[in-house]
N, CA, C and O atoms as CSV, one atom per row, in Angstrom:
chain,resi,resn,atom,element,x,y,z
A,1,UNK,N,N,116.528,120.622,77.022
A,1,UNK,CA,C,115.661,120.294,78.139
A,1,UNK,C,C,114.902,118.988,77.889
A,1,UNK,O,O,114.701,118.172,78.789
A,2,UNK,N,N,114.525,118.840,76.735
A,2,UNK,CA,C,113.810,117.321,76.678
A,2,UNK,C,C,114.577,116.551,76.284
A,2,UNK,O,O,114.151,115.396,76.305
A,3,UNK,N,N,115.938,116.725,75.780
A,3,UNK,CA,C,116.511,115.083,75.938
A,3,UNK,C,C,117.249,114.818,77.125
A,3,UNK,O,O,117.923,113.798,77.271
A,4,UNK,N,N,117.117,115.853,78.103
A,4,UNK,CA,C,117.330,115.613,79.586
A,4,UNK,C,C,116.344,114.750,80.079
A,4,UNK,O,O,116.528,113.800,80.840
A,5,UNK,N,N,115.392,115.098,79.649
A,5,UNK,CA,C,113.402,114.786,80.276
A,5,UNK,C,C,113.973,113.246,80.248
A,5,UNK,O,O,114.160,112.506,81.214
A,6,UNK,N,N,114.248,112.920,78.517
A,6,UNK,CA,C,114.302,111.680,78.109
A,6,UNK,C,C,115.386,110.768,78.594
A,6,UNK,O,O,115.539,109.584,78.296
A,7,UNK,N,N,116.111,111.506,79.386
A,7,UNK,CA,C,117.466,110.488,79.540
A,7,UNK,C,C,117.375,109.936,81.258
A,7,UNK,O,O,117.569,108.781,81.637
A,8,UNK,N,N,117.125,110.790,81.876
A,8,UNK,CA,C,116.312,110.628,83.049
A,8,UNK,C,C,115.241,109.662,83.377
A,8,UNK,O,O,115.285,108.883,84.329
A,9,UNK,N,N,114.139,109.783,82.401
A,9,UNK,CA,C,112.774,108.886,82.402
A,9,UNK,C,C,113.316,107.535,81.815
A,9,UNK,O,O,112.678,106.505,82.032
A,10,UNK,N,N,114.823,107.497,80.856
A,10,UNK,CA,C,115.066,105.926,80.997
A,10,UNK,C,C,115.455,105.233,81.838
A,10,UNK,O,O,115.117,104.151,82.318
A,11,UNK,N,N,116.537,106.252,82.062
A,11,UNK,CA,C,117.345,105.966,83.225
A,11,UNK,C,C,116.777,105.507,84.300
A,11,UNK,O,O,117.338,104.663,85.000
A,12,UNK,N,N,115.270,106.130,84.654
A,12,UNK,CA,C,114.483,105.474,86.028
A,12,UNK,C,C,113.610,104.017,85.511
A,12,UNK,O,O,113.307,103.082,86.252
A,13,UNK,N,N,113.351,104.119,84.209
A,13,UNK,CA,C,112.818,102.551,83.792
A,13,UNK,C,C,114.114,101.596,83.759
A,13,UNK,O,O,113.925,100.380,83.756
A,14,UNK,N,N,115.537,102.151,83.732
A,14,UNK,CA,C,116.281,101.037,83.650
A,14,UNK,C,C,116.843,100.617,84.905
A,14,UNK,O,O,117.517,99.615,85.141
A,15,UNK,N,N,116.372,101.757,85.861
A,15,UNK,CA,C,117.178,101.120,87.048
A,15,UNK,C,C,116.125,99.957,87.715
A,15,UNK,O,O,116.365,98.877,88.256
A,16,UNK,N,N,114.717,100.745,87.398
A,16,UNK,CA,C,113.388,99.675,88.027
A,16,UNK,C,C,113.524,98.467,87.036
A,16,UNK,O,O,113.223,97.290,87.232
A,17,UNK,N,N,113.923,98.916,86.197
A,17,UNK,CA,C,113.642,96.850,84.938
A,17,UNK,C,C,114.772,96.368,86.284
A,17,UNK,O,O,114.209,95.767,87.198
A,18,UNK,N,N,116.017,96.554,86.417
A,18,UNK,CA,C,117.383,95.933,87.026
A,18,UNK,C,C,116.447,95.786,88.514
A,18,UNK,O,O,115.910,94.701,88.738
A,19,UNK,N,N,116.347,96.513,89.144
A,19,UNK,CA,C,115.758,95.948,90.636
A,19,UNK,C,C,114.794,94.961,89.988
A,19,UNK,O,O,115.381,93.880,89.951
A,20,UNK,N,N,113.948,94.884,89.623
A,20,UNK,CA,C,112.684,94.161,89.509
A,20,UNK,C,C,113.454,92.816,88.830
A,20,UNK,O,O,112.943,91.731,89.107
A,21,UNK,N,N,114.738,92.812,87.893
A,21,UNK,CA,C,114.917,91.456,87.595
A,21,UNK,C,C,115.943,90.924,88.462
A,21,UNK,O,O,116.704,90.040,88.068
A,22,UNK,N,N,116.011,91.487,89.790
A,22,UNK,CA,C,117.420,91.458,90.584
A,22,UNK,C,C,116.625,90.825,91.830
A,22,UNK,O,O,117.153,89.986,92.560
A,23,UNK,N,N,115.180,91.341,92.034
A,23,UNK,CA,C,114.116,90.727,93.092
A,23,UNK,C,C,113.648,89.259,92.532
A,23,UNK,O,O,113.409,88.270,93.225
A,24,UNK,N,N,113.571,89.375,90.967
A,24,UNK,CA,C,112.870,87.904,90.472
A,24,UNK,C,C,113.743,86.960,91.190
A,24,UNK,O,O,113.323,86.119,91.985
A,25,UNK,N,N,114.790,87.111,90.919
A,25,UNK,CA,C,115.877,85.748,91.647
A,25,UNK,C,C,116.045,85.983,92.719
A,25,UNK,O,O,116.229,84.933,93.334
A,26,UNK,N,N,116.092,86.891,93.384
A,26,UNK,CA,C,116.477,86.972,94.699
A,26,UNK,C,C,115.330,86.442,95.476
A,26,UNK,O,O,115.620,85.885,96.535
A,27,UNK,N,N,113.567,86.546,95.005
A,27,UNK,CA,C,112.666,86.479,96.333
A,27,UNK,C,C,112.448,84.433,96.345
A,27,UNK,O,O,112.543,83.554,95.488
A,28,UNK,N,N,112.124,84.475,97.845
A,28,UNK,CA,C,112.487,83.320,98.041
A,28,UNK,C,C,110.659,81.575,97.589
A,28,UNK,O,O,110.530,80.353,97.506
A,29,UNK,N,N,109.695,83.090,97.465
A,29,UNK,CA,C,108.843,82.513,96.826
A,29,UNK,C,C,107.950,82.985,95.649
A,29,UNK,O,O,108.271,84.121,95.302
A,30,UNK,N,N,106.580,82.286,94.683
A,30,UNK,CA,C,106.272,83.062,93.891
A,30,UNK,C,C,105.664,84.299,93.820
A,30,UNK,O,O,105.693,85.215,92.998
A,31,UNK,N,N,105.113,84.113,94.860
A,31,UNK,CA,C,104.079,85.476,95.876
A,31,UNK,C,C,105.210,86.679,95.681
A,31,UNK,O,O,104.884,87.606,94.939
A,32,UNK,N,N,106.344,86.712,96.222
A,32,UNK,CA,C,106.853,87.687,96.477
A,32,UNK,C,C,107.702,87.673,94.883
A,32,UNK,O,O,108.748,88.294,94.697
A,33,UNK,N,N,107.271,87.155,94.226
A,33,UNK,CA,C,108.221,86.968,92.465
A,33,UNK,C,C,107.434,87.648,92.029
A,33,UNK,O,O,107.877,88.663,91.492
A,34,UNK,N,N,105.962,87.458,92.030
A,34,UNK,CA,C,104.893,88.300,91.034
A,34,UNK,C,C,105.123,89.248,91.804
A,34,UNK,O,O,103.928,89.539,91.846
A,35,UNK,N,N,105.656,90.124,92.565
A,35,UNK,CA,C,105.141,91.612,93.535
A,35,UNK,C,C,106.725,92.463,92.306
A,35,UNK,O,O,106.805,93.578,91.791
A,36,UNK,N,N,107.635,91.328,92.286
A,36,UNK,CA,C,108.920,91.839,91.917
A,36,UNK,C,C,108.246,92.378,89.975
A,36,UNK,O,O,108.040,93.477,89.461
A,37,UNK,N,N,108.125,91.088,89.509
A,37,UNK,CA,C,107.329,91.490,88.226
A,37,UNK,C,C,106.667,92.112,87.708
A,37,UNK,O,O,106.703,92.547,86.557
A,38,UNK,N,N,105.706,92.282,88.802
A,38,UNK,CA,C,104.608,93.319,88.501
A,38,UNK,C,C,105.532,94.927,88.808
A,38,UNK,O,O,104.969,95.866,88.245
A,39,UNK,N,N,106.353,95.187,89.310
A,39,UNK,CA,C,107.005,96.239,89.496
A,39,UNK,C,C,108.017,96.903,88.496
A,39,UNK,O,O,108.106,98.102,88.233
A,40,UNK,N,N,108.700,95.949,88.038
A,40,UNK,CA,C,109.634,95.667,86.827
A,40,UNK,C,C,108.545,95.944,85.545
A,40,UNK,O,O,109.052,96.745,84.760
A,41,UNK,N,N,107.576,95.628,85.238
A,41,UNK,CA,C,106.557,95.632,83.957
A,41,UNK,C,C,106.313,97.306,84.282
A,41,UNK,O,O,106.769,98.191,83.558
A,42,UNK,N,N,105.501,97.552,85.517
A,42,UNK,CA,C,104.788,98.635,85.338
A,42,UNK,C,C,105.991,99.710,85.664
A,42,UNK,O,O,105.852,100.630,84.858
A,43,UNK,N,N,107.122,99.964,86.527
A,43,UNK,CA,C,107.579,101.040,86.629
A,43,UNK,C,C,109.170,100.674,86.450
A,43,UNK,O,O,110.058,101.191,87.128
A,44,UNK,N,N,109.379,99.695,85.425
A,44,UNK,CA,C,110.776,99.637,84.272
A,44,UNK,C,C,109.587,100.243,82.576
A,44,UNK,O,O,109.943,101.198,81.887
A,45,UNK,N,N,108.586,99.621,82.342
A,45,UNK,CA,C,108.212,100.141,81.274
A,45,UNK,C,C,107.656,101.448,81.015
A,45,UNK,O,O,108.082,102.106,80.066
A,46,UNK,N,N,106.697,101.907,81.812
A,46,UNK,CA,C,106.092,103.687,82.217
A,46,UNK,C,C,107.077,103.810,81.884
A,46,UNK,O,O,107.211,103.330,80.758
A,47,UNK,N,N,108.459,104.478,82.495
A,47,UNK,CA,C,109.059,105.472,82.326
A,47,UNK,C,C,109.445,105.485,80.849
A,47,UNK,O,O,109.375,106.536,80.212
A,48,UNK,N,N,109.825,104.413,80.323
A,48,UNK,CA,C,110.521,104.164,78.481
A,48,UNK,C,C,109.593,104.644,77.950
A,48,UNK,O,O,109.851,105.631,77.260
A,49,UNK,N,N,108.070,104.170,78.021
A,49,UNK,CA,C,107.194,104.397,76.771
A,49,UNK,C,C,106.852,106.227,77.088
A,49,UNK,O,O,106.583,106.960,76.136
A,50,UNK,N,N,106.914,106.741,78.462
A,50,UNK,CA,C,106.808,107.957,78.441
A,50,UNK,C,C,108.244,109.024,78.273
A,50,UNK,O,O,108.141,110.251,78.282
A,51,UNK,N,N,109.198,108.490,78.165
A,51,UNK,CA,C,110.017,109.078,77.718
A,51,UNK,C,C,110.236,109.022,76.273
A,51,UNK,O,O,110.865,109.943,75.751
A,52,UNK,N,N,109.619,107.669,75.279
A,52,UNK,CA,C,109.235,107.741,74.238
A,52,UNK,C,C,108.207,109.109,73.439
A,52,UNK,O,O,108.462,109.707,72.394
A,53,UNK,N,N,107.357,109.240,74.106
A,53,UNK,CA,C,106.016,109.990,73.711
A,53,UNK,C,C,106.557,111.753,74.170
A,53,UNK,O,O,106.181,112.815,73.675
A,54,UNK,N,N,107.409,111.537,75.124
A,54,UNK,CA,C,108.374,113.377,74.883
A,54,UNK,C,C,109.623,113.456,73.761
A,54,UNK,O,O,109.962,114.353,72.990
A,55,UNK,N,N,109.993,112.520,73.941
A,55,UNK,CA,C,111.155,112.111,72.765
A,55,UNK,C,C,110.459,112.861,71.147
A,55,UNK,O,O,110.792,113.860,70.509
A,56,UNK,N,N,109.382,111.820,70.933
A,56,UNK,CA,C,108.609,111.921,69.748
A,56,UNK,C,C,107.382,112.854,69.382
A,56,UNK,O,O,106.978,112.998,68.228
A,57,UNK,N,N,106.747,113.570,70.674
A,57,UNK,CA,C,105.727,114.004,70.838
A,57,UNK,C,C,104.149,113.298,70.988
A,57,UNK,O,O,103.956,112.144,70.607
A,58,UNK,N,N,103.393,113.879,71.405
A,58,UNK,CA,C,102.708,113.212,72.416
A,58,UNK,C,C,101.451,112.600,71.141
A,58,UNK,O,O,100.714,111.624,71.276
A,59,UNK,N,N,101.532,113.518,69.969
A,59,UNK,CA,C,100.551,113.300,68.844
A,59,UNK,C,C,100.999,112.252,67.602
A,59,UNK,O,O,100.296,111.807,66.695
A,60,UNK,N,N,102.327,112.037,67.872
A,60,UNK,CA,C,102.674,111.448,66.701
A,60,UNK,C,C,102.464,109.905,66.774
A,60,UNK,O,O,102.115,109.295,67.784
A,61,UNK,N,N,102.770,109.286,65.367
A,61,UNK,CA,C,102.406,108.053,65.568
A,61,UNK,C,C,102.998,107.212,66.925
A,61,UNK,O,O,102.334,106.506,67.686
A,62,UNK,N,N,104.014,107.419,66.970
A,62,UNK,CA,C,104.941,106.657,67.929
A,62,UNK,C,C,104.541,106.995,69.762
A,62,UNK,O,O,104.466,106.297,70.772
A,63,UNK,N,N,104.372,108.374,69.457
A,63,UNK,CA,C,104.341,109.006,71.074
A,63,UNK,C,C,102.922,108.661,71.355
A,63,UNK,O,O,102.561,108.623,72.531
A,64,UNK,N,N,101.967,108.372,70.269
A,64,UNK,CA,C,100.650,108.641,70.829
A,64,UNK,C,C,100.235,106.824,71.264
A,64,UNK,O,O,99.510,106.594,72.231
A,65,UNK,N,N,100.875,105.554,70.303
A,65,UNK,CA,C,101.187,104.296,70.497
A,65,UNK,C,C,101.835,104.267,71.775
A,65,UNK,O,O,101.189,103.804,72.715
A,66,UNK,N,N,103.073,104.708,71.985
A,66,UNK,CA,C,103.717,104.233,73.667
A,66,UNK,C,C,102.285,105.050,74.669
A,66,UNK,O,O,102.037,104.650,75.806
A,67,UNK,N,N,101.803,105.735,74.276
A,67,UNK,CA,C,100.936,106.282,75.465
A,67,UNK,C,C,100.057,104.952,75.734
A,67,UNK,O,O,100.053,104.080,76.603
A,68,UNK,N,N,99.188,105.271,74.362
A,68,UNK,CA,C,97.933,103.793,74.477
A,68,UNK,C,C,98.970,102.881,75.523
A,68,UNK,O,O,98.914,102.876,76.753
A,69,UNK,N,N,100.069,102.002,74.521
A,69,UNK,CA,C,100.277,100.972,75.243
A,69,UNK,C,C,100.845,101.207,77.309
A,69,UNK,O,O,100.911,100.378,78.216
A,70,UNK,N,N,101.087,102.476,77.280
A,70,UNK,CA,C,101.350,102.524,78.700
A,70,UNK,C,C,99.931,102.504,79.458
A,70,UNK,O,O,99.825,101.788,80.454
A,71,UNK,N,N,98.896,103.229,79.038
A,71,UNK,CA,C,97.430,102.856,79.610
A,71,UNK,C,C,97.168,101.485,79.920
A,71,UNK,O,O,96.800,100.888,80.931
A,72,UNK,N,N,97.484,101.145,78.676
A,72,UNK,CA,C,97.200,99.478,78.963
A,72,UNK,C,C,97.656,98.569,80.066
A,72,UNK,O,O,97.040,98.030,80.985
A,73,UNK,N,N,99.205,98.557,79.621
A,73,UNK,CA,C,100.349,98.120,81.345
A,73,UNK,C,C,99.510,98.422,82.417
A,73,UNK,O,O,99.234,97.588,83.279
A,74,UNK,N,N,98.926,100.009,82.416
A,74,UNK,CA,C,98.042,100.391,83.933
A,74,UNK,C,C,97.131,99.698,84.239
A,74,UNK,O,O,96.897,99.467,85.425
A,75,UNK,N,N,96.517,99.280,83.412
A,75,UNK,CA,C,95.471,98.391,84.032
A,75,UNK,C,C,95.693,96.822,83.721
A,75,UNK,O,O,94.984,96.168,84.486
A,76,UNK,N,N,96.275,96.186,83.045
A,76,UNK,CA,C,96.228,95.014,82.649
A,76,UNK,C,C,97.342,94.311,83.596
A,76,UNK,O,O,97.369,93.126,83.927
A,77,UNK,N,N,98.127,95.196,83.899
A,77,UNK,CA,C,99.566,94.598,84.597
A,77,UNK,C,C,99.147,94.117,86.173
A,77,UNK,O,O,99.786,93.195,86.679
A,78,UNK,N,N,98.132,94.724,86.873
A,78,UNK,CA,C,97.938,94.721,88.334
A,78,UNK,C,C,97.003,93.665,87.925
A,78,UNK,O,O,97.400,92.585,88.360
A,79,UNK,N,N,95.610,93.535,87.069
A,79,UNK,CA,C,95.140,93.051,87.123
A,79,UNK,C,C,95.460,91.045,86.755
A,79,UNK,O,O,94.868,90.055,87.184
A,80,UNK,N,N,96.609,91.185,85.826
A,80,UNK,CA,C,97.045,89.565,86.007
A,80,UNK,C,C,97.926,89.342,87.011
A,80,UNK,O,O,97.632,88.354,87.685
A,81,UNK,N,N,99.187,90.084,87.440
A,81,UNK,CA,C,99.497,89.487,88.536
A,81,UNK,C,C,98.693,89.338,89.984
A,81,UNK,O,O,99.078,88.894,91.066
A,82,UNK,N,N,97.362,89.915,89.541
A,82,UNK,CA,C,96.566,88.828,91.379
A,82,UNK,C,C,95.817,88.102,90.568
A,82,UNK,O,O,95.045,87.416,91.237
A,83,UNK,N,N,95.632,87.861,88.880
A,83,UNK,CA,C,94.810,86.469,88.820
A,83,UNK,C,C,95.920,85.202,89.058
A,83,UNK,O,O,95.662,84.098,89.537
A,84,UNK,N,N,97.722,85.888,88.396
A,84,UNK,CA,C,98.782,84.720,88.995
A,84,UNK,C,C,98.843,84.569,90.574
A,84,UNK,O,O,99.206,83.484,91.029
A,85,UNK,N,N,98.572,85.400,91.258
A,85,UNK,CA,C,98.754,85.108,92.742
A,85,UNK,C,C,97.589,84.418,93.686
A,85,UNK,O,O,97.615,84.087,94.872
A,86,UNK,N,N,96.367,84.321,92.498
A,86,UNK,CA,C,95.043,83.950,93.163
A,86,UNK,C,C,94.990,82.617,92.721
A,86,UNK,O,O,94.299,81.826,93.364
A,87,UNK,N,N,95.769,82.138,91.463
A,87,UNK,CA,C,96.017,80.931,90.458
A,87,UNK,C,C,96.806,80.154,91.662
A,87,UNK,O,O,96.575,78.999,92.022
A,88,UNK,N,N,97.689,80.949,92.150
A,88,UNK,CA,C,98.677,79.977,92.856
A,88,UNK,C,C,98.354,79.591,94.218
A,88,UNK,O,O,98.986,78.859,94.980
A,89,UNK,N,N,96.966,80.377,94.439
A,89,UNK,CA,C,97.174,80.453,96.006
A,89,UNK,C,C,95.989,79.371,95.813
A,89,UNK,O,O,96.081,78.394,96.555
A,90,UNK,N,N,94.911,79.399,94.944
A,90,UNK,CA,C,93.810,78.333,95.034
A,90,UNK,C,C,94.404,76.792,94.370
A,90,UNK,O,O,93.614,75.851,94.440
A,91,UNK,N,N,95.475,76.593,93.874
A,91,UNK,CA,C,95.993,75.557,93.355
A,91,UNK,C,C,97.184,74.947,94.657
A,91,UNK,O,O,97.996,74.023,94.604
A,92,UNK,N,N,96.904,75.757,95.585
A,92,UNK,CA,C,97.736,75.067,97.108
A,92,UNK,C,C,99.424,75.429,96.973
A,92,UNK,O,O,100.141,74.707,97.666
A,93,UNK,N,N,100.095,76.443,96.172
A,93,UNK,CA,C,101.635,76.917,95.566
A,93,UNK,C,C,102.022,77.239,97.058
A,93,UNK,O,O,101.650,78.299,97.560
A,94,UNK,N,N,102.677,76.438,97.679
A,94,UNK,CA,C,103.383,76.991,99.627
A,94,UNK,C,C,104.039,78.384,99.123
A,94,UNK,O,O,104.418,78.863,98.054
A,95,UNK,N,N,103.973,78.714,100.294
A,95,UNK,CA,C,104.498,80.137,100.172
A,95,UNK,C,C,105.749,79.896,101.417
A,95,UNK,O,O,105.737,79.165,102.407
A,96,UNK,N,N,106.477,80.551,101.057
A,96,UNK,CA,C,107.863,81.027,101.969
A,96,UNK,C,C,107.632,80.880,103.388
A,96,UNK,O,O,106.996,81.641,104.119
A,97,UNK,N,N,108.250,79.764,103.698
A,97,UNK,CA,C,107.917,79.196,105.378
A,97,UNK,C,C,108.610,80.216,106.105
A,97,UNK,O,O,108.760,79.768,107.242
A,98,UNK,N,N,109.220,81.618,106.008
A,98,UNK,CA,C,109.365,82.375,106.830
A,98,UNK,C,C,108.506,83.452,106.609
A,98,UNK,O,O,108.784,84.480,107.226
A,99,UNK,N,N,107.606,83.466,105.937
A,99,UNK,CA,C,106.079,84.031,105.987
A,99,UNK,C,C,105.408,84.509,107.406
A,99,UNK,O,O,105.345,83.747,108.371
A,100,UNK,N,N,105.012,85.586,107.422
A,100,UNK,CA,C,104.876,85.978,108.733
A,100,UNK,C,C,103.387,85.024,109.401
A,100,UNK,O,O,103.285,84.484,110.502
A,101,UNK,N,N,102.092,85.106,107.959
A,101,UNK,CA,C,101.027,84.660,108.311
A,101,UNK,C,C,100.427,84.521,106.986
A,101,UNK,O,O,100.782,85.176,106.006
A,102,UNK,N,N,99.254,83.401,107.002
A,102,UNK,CA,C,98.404,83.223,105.945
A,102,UNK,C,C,97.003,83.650,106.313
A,102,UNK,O,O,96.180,82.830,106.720
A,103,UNK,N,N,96.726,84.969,106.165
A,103,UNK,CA,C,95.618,85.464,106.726
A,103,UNK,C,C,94.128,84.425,106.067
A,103,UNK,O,O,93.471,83.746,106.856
A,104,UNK,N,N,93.835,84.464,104.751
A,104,UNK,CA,C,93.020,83.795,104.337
A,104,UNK,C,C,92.776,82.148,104.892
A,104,UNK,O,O,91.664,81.869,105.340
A,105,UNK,N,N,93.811,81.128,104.845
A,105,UNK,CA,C,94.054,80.357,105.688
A,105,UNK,C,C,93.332,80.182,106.875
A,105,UNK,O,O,92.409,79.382,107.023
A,106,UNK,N,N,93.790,80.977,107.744
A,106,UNK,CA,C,93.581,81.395,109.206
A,106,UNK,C,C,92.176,81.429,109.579
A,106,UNK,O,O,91.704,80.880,110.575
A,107,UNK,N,N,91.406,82.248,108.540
A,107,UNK,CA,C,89.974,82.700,108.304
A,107,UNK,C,C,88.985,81.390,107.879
A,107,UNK,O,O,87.785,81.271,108.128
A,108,UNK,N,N,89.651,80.677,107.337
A,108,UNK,CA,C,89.003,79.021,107.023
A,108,UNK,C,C,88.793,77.976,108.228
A,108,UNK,O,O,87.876,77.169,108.069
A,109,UNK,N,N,89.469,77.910,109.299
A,109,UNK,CA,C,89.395,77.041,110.325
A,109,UNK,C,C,88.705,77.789,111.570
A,109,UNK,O,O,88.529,77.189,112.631
């Protein structure tokens, strides 16, 4: 039953790493690159480091390390991709001229 748990929980970090590095090239600007990245980091890695920590158990050195470091991803991962998307947007980075709207923009004039 748990190396089912474990083969499963990679299997869903490896299909999200593959979409998320399949969106990096595919999106047509950076805005929509960091949305791909940030997706690929947080739900290609979660599933590995928590299929790590059932693999190994949740106390041991290894299981109790992939936990920490998956806490971390949770908060650190959302929080730089909008300082990259706030970096790019106050440094003037165009965004994808088939963009529906630049709300912030809009709100300035």
């Amino acid at each position: 039953m748990r190396q089912t748990a474990v083969i499963v929980l990679c299997a869903i970090g490896v299909f999200f790493s593959f979409t998320g590095a399949l969106g990096i090239l595919r999106m047509p600007d950076v805005y929509t690159r960091i949305q791909c990245s940030t997706k690929t980091v947080t739900m290609g890695a979660l599933p590995v480091l928590i299929a790590l920590a059932v693999a190994e158990g949740p106390l041991t050195a290894f299981g109790g390390r992939a936990l920490f470091v998956g806490v971390l991803l949770l908060v650190i991962s959302p929080a730089t991709s909008h300082a990259l998307a706030r970096a790019a947007y106050k440094t003037d980075v165009p965004m994808w001229s088939g963009a529906v709207a630049d709300e912030p923009r809009e709100d300035d004039k």
